[in-house]
BABATOR-943288 format. One record per atom (N, C-alpha, C, CB): chain; atom name; z, x, y. Coordinates in nm, 2 decimals, decimal comma. Last residue first. Glycine has a CB too. Layout:
N
A | CA | Z | X | Y
...
This chain:
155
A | N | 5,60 | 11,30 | 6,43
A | CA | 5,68 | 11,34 | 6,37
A | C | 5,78 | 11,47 | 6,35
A | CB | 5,63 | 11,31 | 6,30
A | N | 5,48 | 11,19 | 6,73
A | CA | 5,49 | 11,30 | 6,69
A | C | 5,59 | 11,25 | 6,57
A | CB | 5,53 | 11,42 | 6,80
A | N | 5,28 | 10,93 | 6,79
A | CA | 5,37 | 10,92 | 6,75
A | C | 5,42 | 11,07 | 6,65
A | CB | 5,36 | 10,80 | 6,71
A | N | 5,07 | 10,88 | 7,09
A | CA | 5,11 | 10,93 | 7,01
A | C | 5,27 | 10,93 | 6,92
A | CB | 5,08 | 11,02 | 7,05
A | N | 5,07 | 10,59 | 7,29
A | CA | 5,17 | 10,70 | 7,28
A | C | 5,12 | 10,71 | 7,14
A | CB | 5,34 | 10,68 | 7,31
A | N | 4,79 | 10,39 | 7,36
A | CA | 4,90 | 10,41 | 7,28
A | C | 4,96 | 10,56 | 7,25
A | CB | 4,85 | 10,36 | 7,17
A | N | 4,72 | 10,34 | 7,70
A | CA | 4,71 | 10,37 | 7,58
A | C | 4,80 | 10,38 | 7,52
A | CB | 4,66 | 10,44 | 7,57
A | N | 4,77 | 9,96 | 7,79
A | CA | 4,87 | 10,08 | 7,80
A | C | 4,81 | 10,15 | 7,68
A | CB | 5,05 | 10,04 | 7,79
A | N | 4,48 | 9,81 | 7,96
A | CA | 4,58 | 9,77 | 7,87
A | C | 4,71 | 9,95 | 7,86
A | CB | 4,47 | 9,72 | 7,70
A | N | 4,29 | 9,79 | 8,14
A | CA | 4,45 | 9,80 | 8,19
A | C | 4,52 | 9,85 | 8,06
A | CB | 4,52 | 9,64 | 8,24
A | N | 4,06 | 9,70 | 8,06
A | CA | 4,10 | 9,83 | 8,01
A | C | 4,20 | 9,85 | 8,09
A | CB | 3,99 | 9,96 | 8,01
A | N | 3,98 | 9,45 | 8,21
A | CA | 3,90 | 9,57 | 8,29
A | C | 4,02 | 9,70 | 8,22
A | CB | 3,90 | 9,55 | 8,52
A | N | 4,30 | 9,32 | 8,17
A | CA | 4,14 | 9,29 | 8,19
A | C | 4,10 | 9,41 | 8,24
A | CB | 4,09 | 9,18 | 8,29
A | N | 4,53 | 9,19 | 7,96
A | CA | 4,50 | 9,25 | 8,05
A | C | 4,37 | 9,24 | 8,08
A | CB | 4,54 | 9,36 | 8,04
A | N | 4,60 | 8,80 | 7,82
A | CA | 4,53 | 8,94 | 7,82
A | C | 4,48 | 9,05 | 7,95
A | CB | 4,40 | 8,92 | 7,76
A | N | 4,91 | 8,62 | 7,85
A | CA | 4,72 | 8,65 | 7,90
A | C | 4,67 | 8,80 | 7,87
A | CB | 4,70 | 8,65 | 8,09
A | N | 5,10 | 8,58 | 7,74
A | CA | 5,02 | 8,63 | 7,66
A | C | 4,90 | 8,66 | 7,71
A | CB | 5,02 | 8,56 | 7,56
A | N | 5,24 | 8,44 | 7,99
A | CA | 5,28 | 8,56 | 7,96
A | C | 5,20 | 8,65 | 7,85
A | CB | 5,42 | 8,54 | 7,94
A | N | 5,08 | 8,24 | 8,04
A | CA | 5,10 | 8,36 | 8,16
A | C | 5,15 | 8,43 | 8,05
A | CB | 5,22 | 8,35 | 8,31
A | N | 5,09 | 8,08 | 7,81
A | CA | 4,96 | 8,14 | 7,84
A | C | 4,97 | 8,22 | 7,95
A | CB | 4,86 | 8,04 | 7,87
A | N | 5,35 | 7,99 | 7,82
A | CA | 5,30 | 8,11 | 7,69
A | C | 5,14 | 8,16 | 7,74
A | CB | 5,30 | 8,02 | 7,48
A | N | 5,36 | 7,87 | 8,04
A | CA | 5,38 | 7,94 | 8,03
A | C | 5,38 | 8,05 | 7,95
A | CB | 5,41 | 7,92 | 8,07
A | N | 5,18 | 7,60 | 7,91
A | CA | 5,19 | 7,68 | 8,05
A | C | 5,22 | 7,82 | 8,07
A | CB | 5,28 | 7,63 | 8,13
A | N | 5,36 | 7,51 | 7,72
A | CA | 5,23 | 7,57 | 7,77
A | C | 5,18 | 7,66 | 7,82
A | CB | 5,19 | 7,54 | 7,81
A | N | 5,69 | 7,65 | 7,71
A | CA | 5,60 | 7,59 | 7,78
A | C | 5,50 | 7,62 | 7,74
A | CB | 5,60 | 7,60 | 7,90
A | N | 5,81 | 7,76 | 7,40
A | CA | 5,81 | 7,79 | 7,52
A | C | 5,70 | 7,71 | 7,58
A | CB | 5,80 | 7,93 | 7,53
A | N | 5,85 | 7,68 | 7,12
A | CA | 5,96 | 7,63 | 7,18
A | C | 5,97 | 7,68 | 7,34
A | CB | 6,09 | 7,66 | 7,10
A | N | 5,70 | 8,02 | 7,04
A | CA | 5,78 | 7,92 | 6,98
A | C | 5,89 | 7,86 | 7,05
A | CB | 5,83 | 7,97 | 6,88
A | N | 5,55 | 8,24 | 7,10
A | CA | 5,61 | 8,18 | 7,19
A | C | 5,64 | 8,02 | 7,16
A | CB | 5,54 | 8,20 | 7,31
A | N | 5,61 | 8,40 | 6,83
A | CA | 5,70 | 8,47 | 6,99
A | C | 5,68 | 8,34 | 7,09
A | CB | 5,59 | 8,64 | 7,08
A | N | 5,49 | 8,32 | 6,62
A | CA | 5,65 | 8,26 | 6,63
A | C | 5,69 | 8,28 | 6,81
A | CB | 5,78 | 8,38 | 6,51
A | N | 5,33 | 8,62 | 6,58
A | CA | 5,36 | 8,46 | 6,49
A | C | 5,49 | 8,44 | 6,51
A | CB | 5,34 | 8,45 | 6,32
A | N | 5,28 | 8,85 | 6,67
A | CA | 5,30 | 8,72 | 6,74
A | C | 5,33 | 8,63 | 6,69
A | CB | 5,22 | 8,68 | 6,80
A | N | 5,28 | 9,07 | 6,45
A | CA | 5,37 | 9,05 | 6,56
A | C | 5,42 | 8,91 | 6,57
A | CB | 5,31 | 9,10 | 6,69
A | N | 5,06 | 8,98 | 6,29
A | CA | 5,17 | 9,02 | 6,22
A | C | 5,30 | 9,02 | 6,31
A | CB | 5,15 | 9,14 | 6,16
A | N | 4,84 | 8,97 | 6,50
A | CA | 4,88 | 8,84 | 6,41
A | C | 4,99 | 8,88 | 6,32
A | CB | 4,75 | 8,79 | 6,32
A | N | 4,84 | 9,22 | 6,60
A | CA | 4,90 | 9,15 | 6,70
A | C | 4,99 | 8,99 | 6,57
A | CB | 4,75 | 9,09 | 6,85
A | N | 4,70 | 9,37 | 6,38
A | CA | 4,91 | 9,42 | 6,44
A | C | 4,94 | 9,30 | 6,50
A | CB | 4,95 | 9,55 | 6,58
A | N | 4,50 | 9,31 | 6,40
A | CA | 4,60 | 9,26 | 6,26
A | C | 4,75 | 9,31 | 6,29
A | CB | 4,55 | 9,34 | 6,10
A | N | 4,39 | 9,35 | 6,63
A | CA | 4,43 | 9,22 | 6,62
A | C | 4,55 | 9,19 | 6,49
A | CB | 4,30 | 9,14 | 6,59
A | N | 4,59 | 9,66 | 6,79
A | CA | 4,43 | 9,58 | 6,67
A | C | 4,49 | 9,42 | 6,64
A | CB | 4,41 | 9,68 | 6,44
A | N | 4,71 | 9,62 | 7,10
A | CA | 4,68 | 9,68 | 6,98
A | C | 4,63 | 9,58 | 6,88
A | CB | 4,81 | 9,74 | 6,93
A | N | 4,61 | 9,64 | 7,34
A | CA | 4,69 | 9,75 | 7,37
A | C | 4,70 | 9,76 | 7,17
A | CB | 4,87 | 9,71 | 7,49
A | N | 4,43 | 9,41 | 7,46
A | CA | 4,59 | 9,36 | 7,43
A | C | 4,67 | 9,52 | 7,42
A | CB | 4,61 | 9,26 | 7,25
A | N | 4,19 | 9,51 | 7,56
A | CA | 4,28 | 9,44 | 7,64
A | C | 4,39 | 9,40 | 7,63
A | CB | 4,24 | 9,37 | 7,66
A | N | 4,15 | 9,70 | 7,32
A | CA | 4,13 | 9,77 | 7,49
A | C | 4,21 | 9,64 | 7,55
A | CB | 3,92 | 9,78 | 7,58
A | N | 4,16 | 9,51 | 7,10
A | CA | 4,31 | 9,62 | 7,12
A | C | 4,26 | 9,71 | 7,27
A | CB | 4,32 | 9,77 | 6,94
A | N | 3,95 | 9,37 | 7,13
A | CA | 4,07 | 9,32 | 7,14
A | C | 4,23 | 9,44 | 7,19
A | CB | 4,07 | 9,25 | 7,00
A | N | 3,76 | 9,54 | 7,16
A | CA | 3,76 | 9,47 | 7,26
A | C | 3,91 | 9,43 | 7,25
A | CB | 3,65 | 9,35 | 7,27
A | N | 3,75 | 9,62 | 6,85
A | CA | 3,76 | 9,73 | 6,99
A | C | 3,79 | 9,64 | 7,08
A | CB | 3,63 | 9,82 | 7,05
A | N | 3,73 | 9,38 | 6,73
A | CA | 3,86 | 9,46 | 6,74
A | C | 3,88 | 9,53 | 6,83
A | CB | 3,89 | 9,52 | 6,65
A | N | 3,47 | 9,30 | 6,84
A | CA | 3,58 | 9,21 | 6,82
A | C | 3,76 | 9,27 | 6,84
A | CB | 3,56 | 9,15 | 6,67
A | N | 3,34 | 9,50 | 6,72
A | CA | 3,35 | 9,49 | 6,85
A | C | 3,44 | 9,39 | 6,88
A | CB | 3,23 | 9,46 | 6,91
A | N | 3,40 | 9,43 | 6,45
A | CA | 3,40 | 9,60 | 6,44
A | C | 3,41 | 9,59 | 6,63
A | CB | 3,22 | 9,70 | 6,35
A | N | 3,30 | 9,21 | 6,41
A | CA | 3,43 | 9,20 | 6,36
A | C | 3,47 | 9,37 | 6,46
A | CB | 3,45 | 9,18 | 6,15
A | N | 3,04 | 9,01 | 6,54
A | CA | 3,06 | 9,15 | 6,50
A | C | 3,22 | 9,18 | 6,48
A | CB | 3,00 | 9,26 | 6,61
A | N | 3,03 | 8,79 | 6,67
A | CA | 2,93 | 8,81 | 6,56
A | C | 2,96 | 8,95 | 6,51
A | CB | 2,78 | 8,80 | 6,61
A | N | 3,27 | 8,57 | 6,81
A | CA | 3,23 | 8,68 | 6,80
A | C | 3,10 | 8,72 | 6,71
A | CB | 3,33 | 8,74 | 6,76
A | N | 3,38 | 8,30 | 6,85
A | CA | 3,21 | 8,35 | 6,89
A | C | 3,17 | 8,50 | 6,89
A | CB | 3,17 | 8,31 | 7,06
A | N | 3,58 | 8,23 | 6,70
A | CA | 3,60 | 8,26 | 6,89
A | C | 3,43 | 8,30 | 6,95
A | CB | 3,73 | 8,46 | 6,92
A | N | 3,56 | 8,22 | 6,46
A | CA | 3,61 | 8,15 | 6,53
A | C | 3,58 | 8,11 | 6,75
A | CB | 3,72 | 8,20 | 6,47
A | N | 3,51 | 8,47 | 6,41
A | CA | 3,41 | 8,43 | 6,38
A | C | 3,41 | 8,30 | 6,46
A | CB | 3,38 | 8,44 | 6,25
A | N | 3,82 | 8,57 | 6,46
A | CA | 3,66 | 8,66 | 6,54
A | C | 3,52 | 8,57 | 6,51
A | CB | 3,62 | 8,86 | 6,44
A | N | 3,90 | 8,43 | 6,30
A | CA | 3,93 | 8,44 | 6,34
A | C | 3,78 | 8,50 | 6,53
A | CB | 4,03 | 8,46 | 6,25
A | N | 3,81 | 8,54 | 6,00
A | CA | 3,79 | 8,40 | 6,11
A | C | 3,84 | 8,34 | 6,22
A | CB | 3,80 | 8,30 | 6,07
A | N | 3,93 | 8,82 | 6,09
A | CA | 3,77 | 8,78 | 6,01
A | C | 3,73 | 8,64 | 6,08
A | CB | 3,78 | 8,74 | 5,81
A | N | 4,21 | 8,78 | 6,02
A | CA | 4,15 | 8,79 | 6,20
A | C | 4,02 | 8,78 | 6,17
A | CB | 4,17 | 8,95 | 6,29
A | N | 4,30 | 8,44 | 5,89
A | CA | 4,26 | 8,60 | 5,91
A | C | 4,24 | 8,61 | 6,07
A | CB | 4,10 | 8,66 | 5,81
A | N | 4,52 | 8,21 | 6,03
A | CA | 4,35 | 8,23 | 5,99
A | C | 4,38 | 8,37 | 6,02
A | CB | 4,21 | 8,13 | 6,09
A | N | 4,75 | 8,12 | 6,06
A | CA | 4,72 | 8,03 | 5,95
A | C | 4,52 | 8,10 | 5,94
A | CB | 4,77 | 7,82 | 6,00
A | N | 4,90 | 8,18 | 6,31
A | CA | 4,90 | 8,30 | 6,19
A | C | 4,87 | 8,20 | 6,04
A | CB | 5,09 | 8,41 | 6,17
A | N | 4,92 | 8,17 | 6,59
A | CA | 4,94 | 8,01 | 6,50
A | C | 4,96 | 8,13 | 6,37
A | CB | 4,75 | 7,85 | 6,48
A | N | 4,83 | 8,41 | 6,71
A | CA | 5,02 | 8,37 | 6,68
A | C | 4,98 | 8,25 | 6,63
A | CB | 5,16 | 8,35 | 6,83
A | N | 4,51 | 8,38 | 6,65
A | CA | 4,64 | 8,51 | 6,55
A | C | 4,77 | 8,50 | 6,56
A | CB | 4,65 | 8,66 | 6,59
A | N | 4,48 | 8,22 | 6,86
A | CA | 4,45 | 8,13 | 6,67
A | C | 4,54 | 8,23 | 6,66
A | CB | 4,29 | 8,13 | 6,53
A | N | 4,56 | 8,32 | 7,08
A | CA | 4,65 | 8,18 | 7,03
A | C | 4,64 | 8,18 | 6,90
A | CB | 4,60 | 8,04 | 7,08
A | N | 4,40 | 8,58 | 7,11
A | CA | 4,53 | 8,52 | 7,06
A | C | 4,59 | 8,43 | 7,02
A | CB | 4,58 | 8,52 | 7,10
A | N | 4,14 | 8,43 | 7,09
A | CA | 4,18 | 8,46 | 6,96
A | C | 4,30 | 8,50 | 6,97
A | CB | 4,10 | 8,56 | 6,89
A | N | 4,19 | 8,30 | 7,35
A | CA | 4,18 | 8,20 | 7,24
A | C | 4,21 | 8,29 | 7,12
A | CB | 4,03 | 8,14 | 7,25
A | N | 4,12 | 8,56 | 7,50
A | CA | 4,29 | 8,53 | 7,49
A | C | 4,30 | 8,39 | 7,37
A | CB | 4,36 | 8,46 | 7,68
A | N | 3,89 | 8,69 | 7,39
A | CA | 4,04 | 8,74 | 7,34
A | C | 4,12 | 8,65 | 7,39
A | CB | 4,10 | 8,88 | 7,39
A | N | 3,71 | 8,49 | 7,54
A | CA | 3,77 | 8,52 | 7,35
A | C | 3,83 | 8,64 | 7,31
A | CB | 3,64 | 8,53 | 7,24
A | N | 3,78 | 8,58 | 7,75
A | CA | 3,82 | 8,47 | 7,74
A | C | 3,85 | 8,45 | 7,64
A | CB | 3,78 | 8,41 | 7,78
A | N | 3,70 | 8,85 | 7,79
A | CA | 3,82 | 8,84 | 7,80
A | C | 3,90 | 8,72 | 7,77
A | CB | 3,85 | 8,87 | 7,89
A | N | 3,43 | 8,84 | 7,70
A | CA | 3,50 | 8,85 | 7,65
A | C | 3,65 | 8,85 | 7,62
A | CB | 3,46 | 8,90 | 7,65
A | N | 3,31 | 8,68 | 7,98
A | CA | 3,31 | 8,63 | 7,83
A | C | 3,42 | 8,63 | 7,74
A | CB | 3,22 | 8,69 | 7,76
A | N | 3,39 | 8,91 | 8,12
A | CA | 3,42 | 8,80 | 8,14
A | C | 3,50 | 8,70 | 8,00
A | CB | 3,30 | 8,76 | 8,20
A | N | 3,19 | 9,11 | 8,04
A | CA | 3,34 | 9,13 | 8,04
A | C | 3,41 | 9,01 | 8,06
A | CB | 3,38 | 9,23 | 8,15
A | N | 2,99 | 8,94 | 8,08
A | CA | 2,98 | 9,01 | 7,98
A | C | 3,14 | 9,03 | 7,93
A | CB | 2,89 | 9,13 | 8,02
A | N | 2,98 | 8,95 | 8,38
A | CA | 3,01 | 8,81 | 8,31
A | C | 3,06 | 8,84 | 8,18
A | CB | 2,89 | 8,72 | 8,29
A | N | 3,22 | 9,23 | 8,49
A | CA | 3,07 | 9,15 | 8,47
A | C | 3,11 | 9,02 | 8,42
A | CB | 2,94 | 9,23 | 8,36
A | N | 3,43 | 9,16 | 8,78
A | CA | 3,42 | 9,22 | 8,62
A | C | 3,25 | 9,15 | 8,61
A | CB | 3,56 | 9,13 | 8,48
A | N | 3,53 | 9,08 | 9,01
A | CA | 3,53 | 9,21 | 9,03
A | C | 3,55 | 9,26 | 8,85
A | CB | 3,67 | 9,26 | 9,15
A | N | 3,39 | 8,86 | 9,11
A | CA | 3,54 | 8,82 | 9,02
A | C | 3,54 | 8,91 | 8,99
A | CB | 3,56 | 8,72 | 8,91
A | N | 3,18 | 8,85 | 9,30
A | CA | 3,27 | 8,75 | 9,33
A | C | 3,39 | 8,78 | 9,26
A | CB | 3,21 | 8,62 | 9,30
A | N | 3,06 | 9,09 | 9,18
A | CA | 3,12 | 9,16 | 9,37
A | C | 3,22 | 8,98 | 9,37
A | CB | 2,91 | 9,18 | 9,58
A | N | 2,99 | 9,02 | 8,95
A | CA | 3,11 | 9,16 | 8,94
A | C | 3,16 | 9,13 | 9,14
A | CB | 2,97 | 9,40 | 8,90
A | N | 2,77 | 8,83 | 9,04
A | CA | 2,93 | 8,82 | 8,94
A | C | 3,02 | 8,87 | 8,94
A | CB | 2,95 | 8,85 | 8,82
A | N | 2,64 | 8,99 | 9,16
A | CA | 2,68 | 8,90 | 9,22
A | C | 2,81 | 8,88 | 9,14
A | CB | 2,58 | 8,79 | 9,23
A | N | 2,56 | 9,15 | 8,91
A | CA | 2,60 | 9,25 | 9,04
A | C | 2,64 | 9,13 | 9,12
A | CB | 2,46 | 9,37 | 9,13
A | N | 2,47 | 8,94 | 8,74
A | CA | 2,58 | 9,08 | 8,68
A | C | 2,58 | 9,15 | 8,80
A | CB | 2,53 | 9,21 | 8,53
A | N | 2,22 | 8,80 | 8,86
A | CA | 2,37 | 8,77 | 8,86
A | C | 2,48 | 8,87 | 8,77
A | CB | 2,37 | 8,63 | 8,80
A | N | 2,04 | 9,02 | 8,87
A | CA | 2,11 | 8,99 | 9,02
A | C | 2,24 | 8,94 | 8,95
A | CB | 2,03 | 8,85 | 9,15
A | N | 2,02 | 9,07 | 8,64
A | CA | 2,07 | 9,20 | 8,71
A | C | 2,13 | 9,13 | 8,83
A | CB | 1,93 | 9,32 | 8,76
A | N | 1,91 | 8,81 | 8,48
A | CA | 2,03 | 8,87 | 8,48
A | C | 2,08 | 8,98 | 8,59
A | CB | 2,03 | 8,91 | 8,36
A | N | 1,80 | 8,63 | 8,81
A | CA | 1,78 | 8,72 | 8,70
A | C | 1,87 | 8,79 | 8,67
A | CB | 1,71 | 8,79 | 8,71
A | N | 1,85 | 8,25 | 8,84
A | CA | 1,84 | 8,41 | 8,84
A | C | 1,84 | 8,51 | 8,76
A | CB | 1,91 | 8,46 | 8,87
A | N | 1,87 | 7,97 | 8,78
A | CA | 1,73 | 8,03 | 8,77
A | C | 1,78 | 8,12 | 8,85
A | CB | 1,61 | 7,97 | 8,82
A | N | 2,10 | 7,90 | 8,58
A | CA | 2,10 | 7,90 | 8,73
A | C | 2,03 | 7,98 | 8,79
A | CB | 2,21 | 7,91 | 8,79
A | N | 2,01 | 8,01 | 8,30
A | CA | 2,09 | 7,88 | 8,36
A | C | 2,10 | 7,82 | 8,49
A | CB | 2,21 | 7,88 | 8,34
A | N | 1,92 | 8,26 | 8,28
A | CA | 1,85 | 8,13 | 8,32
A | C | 1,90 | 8,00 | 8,33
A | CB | 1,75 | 8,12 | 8,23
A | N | 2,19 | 8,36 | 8,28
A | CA | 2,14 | 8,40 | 8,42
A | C | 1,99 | 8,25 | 8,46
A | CB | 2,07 | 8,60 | 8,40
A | N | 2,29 | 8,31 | 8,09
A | CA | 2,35 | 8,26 | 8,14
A | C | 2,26 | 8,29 | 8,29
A | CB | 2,48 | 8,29 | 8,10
A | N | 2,07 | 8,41 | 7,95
A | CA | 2,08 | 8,32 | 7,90
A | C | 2,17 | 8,28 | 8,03
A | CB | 2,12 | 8,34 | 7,75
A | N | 2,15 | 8,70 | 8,03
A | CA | 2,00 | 8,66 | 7,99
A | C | 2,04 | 8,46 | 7,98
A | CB | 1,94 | 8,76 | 7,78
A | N | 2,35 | 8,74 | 7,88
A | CA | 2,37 | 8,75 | 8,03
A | C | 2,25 | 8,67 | 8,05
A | CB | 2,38 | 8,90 | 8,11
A | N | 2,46 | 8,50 | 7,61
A | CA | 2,43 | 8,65 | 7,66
A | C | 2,41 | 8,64 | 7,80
A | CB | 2,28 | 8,72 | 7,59
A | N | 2,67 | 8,34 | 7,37
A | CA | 2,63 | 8,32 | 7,54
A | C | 2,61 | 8,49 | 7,55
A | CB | 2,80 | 8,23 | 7,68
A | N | 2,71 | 8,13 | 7,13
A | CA | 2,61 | 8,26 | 7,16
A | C | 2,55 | 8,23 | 7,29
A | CB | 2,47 | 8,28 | 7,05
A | N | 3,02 | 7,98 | 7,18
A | CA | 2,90 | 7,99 | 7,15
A | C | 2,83 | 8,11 | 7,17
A | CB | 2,84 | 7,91 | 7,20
A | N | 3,27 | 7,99 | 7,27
A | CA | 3,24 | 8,00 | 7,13
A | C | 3,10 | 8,04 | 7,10
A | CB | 3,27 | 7,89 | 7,07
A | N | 3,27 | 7,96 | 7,56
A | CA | 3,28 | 8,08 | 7,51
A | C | 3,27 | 8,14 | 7,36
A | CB | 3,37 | 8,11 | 7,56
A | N | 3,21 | 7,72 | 7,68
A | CA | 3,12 | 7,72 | 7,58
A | C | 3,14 | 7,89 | 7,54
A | CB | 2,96 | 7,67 | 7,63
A | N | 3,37 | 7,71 | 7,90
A | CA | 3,39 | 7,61 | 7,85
A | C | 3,29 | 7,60 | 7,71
A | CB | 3,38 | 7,50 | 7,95
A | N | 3,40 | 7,95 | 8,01
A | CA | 3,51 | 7,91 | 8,00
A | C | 3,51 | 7,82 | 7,90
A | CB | 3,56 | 7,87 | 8,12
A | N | 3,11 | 7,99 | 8,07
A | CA | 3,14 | 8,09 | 7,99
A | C | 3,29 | 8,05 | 7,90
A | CB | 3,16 | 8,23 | 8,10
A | N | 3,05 | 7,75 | 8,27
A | CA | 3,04 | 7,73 | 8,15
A | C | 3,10 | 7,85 | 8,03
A | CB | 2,91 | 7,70 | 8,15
A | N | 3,22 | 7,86 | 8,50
A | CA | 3,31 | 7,73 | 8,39
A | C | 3,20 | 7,75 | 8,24
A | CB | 3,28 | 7,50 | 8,48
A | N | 3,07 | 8,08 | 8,54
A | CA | 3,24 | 8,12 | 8,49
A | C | 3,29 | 7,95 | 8,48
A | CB | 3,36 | 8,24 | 8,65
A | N | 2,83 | 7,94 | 8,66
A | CA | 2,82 | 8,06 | 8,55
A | C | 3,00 | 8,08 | 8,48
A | CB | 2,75 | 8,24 | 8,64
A | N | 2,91 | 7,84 | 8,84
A | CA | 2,86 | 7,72 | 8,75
A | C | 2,87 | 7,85 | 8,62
A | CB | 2,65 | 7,64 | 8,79
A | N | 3,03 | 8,01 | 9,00
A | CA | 3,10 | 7,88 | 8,98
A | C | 3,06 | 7,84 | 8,83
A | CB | 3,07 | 7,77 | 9,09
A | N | 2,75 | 8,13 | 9,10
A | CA | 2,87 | 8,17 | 9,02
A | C | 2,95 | 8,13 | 8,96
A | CB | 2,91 | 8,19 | 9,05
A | N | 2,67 | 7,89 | 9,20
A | CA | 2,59 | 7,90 | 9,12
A | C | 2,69 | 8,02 | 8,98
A | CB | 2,43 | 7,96 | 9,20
A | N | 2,85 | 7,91 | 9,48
A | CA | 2,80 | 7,74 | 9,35
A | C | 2,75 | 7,83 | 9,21
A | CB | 2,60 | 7,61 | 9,43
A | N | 2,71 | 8,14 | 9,54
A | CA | 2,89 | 8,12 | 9,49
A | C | 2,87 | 7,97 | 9,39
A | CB | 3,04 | 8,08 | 9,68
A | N | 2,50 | 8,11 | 9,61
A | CA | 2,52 | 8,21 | 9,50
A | C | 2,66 | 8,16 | 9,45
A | CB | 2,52 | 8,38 | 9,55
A | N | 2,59 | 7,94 | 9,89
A | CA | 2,44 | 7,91 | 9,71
A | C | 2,51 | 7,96 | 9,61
A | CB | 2,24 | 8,03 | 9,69
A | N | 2,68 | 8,12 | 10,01
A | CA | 2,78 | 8,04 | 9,97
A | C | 2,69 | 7,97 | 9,84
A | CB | 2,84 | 7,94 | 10,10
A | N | 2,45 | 8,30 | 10,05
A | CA | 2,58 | 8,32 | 10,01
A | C | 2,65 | 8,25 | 9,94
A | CB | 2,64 | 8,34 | 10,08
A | N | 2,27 | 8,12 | 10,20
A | CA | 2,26 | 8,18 | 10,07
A | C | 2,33 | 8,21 | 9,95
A | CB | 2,23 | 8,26 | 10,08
A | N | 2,44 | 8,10 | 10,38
A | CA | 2,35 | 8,00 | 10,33
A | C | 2,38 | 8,04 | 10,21
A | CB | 2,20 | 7,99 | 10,36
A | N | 2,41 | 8,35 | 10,49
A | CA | 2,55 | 8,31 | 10,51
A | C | 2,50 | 8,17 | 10,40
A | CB | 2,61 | 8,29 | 10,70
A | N | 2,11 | 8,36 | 10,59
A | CA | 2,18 | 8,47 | 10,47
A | C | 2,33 | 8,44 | 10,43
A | CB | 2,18 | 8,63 | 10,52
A | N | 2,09 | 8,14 | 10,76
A | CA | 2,02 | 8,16 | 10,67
A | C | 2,14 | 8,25 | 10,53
A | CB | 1,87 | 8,24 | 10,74
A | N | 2,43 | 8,03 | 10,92
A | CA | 2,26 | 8,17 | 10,89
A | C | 2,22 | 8,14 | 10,77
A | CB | 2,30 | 8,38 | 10,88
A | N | 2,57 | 7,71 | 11,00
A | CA | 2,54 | 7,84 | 10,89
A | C | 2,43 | 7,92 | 10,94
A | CB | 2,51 | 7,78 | 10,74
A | N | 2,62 | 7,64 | 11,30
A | CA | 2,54 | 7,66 | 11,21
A | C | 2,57 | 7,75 | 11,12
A | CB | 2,44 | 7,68 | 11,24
A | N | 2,93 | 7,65 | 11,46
A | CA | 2,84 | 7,72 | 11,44
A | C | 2,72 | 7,68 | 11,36
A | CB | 2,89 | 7,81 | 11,40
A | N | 3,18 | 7,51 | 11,67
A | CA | 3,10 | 7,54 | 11,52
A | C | 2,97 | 7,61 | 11,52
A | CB | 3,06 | 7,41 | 11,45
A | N | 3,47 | 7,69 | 11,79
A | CA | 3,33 | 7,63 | 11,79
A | C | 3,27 | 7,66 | 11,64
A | CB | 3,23 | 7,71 | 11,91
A | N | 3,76 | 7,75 | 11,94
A | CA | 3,72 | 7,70 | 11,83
A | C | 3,54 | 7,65 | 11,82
A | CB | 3,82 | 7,59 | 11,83
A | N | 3,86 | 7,94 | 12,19
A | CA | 3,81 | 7,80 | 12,19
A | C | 3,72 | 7,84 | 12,01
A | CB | 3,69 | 7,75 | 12,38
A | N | 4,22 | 8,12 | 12,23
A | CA | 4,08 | 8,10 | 12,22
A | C | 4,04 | 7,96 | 12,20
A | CB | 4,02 | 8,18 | 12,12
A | N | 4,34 | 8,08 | 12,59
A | CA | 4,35 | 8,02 | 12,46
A | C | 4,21 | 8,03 | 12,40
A | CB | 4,40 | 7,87 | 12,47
C-alpha cells in the first residue's frame, strides 16, 4: 500500500504556486476593469513583474497572452451591448474600452466570425426569454482565431 507523505514545498515549487496568486490577481482585474486603459506594462506593475515574464507566465497558465485575454473579454461585453441593439457599434467599442474602432472590428469578427454591424443586425432578440446563464455559454466568443473563416460567396 503506497504511504502518503508530506513534503515541504521547494523553493522553485514556491515560487510557482506565487506566480499563480499573482496570475489570478492579473485575470480578475482584466475581468473586472476591462473597460479601462489596461496595457501589459501596467498590469505587469501591478504585481511587481516584468511585462515579458508575465506574457510568458500568463500564456503557459491560460494558454493566451493577457493582451488576448483582455480582448476576448471586450468582445464578449460588446456582444451583449450589440444584441440589447439600442447603441451603434462606435459606442459601443468606446463603451467596452476600446480606443480604436478599426481594431475593435478586426478583433471582433477574428473571434465571432463576423463584423460587429452584422452581429448587432443579427443578434437583437436571439437570446430573448433564455437563462443568463446560459445566453452567456452559448454567445461566448471563440478564442485564439477559432472563429470559422468566411466561405466565399461564388455567384
Amino acid at each position: 500500500m503506497p504511504r502518503v507523505t508530506t513534503r515541504p514545498a521547494t523553493p522553485q515549487r514556491r515560487d510557482r504556486l506565487d506566480d499563480l496568486v499573482l496570475l489570478r490577481r492579473v485575470r480578475d482585474r482584466i475581468d473586472r476593469d476591462y473597460a479601462q486603459p489596461l496595457d501589459v506594462e501596467a498590469l505587469a506593475r501591478g504585481v511587481h513583474m516584468s511585462a515579458g515574464h508575465l506574457s510568458r507566465q500568463f500564456r503557459l497558465a491560460y494558454g493566451e497572452s493577457p493582451y488576448s485575454y483582455l480582448m476576448t473579454r471586450r468582445i464578449e461585453r460588446a456582444m451583449a451591448l450589440l444584441r440589447r441593439g439600442d447603441l451603434s457599434v462606435t459606442e459601443v467599442c468606446f463603451a467596452v474600452g476600446c480606443s480604436s474602432l478599426g481594431t475593435f472590428s478586426t478583433r471582433f469578427t477574428e473571434l465571432v466570425g463576423v463584423p460587429p454591424s452584422v452581429y448587432r443586425a443579427a443578434g437583437a432578440g436571439t437570446t430573448e426569454g433564455m437563462p443568463a446563464c446560459i445566453a452567456k455559454q452559448v454567445t461566448r466568443p471563440v478564442r485564439n482565431r477559432e472563429a470559422p473563416a468566411p466561405q466565399p460567396h461564388l455567384a
